[in-house]
C-alpha positions as CSV (number, residue, x, y, z in Angstrom):
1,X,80.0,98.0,-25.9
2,X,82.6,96.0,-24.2
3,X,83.2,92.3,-25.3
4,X,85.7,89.7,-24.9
5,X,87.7,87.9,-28.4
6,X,89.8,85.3,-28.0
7,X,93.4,86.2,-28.1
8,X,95.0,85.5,-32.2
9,X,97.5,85.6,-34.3
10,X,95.7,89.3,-35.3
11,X,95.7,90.9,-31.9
12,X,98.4,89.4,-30.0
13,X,100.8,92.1,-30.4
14,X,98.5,94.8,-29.2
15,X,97.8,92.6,-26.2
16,X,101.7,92.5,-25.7
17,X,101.7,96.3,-25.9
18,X,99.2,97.4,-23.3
19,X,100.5,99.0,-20.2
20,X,99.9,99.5,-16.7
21,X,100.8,102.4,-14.3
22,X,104.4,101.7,-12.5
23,X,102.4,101.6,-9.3
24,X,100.5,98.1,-10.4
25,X,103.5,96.1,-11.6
26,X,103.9,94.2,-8.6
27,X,100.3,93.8,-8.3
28,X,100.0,92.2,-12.3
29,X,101.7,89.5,-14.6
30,X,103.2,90.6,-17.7
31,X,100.8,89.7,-20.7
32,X,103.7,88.0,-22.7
33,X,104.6,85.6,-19.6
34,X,100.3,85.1,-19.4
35,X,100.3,84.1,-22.7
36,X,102.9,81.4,-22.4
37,X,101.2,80.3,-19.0
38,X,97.8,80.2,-21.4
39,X,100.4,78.2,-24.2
40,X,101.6,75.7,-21.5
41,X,97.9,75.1,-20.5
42,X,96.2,74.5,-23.6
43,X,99.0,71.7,-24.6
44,X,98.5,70.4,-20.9
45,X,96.1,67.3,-20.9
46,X,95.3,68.5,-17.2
47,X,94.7,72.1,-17.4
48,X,93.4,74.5,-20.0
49,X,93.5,78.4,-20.1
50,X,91.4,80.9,-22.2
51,X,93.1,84.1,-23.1
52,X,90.7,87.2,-24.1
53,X,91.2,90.7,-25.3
54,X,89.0,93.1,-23.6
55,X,87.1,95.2,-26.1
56,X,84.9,98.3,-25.9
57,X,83.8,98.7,-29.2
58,X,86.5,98.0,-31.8
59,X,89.2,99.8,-29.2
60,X,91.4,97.2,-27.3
61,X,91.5,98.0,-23.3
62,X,92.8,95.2,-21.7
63,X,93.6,91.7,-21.1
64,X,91.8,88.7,-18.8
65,X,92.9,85.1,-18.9
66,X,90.4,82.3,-17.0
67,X,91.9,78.9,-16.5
68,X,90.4,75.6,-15.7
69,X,92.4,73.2,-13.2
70,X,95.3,75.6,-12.8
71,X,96.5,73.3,-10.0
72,X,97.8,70.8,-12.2
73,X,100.0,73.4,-13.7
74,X,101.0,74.3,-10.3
75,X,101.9,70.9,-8.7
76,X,101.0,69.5,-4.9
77,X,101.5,72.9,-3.1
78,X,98.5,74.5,-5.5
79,X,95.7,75.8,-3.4
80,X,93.2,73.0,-3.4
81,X,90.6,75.4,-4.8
82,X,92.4,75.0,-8.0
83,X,92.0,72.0,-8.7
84,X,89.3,71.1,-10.7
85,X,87.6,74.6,-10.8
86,X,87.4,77.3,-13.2
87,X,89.9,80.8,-12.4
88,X,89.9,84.2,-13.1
89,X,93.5,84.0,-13.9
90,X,94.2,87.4,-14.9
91,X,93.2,90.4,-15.2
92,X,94.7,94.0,-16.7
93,X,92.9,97.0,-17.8
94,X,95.6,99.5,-19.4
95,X,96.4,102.2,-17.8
96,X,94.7,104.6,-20.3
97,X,91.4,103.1,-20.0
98,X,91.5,102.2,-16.3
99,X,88.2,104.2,-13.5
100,X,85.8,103.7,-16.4
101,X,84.4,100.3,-15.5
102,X,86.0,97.9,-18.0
103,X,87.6,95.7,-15.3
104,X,84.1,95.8,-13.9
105,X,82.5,94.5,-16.9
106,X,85.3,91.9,-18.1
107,X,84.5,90.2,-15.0
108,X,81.0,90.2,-15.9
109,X,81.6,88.7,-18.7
110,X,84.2,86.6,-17.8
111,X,81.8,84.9,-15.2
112,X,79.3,84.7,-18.0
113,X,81.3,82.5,-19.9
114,X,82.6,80.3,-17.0
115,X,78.8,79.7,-16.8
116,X,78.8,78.3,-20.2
117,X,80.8,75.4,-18.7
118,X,83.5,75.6,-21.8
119,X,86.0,72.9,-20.3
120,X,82.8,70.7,-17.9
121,X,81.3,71.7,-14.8
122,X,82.6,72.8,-11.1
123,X,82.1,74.3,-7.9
124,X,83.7,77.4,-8.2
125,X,85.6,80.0,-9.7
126,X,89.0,81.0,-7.9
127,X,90.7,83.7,-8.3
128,X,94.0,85.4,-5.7
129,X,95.5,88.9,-5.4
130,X,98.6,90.3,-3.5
131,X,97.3,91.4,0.3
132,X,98.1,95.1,-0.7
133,X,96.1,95.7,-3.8
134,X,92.9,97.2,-2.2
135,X,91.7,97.7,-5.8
136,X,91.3,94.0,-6.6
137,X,89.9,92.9,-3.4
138,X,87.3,95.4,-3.7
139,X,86.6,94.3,-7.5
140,X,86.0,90.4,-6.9
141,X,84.4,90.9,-3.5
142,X,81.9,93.1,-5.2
143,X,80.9,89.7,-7.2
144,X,80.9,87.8,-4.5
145,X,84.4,86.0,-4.4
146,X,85.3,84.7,-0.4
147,X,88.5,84.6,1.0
148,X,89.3,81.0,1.9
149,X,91.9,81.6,3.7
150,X,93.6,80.0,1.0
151,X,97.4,81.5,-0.5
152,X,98.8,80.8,-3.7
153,X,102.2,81.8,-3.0
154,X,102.1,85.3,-1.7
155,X,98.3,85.7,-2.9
156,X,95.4,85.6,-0.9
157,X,92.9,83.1,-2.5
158,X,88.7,84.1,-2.9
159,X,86.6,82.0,-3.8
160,X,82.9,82.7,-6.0
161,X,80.8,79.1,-6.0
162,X,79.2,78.9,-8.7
């Protein structure tokens, strides 16, 4: 059963030591440089940032990071989207465990949680991808994310109201 666990002192090593195919690294964030974007937000008093482990069973298969007001992390050129709104920060499935529908489900459950409403209310959940990864446009369209027409640097931004 897959399941999300808050990122600790117990498996935050084996979060640093998942791995992605060559082919992806431009496409996703190192999880040591997400976890100090997750450290810098949670000592923020603007923004805050909830790092899970993705679990099926008791076997770790990835990594997702939601935020909440990543734009004040960001400063003035943020994506307005950000501001005030819930993302899907990141997202990594290693490469061992990737075509068997654990990215699928993290995001499930990631938007389960949003809906819980852990850091107040808001509009939407945002979330942005490079132009070229196909994979990830096709994931968060499938749940309904828009295009906004919206970039966050070189990312296109989508948007899911929620």
């Amino acid at each position: 059963m897959i399941h999300l666990e808050k990122v600790t002192c117990k498996n935050e090593l084996d979060v640093i030591r998942l791995d992605i195919f060559e082919s992806q690294y431009p496409f996703v964030a190192d999880n040591v440089e997400s976890l100090a974007d997750a450290y810098v937000a949670i000592t923020s008093d603007e923004a805050c940032a909830y790092p899970f482990a993705v679990y099926d069973d008791d076997t770790l298969v990835g990594f997702l990071m939601l935020g909440y007001n990543e734009a004040a992390l960001e400063g003035p050129d943020a994506p307005a989207s950000l501001r005030n709104n819930y993302s899907l920060w990141r997202l990594m499935i290693d490469k061992r465990y990737q075509k068997q529908g654990f990215g699928r489900e993290a995001v499930r459950l990631a938007l389960e949680f949003v809906r819980t409403w852990p850091h107040g209310k808001a509009e939407a959940c945002v979330t942005s991808y490079n132009p070229e990864n196909e994979v990830a446009k096709k994931l968060y369209t499938s749940f309904g994310f828009v295009e906004n027409g919206e970039m966050d640097d070189d990312e296109i931004v989508a948007v899911l109201k929620l």
